[in-house]
C-alpha positions in Angstrom: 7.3 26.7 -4.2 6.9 24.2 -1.6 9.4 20.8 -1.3 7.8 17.5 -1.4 9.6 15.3 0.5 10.3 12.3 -2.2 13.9 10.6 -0.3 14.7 9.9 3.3 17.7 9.1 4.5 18.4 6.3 6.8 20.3 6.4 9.9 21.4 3.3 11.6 23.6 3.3 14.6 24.8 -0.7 15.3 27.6 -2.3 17.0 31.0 -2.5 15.2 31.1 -5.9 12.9 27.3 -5.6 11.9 27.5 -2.7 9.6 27.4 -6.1 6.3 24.8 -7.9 7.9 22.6 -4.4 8.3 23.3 -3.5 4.3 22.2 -7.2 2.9 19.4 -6.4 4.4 18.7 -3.4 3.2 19.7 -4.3 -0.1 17.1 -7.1 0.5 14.1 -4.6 0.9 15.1 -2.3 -2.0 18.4 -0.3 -0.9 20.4 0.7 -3.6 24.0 1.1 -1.4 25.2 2.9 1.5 27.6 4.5 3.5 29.2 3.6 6.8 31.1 5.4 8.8 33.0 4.6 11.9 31.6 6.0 15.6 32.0 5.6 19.5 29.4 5.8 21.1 29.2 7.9 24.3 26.6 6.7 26.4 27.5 6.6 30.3 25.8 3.4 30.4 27.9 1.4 28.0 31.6 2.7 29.5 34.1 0.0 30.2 37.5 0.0 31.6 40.9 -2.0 31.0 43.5 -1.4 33.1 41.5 1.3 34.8 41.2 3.2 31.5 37.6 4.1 30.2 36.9 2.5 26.4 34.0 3.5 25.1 32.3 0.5 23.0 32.9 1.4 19.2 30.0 1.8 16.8 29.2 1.7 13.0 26.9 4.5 11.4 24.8 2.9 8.1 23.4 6.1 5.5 21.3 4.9 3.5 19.6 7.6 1.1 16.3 5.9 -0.3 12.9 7.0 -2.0 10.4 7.9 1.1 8.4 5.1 -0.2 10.8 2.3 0.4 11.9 3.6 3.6 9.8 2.1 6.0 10.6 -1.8 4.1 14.1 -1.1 4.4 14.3 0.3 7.9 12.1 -2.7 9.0 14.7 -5.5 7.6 17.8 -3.7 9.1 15.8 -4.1 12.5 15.1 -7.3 12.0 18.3 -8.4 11.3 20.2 -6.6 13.6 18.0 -4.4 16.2 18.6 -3.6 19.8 17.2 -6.8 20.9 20.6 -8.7 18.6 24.0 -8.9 19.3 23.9 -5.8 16.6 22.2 -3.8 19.1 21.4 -1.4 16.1 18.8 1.3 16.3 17.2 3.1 13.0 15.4 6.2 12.0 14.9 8.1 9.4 15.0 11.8 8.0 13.1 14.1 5.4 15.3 14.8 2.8 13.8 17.7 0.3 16.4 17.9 -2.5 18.9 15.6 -4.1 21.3 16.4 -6.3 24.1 13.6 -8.6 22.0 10.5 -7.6 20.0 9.7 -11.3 19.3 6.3 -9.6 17.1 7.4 -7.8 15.5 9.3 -9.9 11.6 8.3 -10.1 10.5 7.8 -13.7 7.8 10.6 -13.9 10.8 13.2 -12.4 12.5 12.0 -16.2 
């Protein structure tokens, strides 16, 4: 029996203090909730030092699980809001998810 791919799950990465801005808009296009987690990122090209020690600029990680059919709405407000081009500097993307389990929200209605 073959999956059908009904959720996604959204991955945002975004500057630390942006993670509420990123979720209102979410909410905005149809999210449900979230998750966010605390990161650093690790890119060479974002390294600063104080007092000669490296600090690595800290990040916020947004999951969002979502129906596939309101992913694309929801990963277009958080870019809006807070993409790479905003002080946010958030990027998004999205993966297949093929089973859920303990989320009835999501549940569609014909799945009932």
């Amino acid at each position: 029996m073959e999956n059908k791919i009904v959720y996604s799950l959204i991955v945002a990465i975004l500057n630390r203090g942006f993670s509420d801005i990123a979720m209102s808009a979410a909410r905005n296009a149809g999210a449900k909730g979230g998750t966010v987690i605390s990161a650093k990122s690790s890119g060479l090209h974002e390294e600063e030092t104080f007092f000669g020690i490296s600090i690595l600029p800290e990040k916020e990680v947004v999951l969002i699980l979502t129906s596939d059919d309101t992913k694309n709405a929801i990963m277009r407000s958080i870019i809006k809001h807070v993409g790479i081009e905003s002080e946010g500097g958030g990027i998004a993307f999205s993966l297949p998810v093929t089973d859920v389990e303990g989320i009835a929200r999501l549940t569609h209605p014909e799945e009932n």
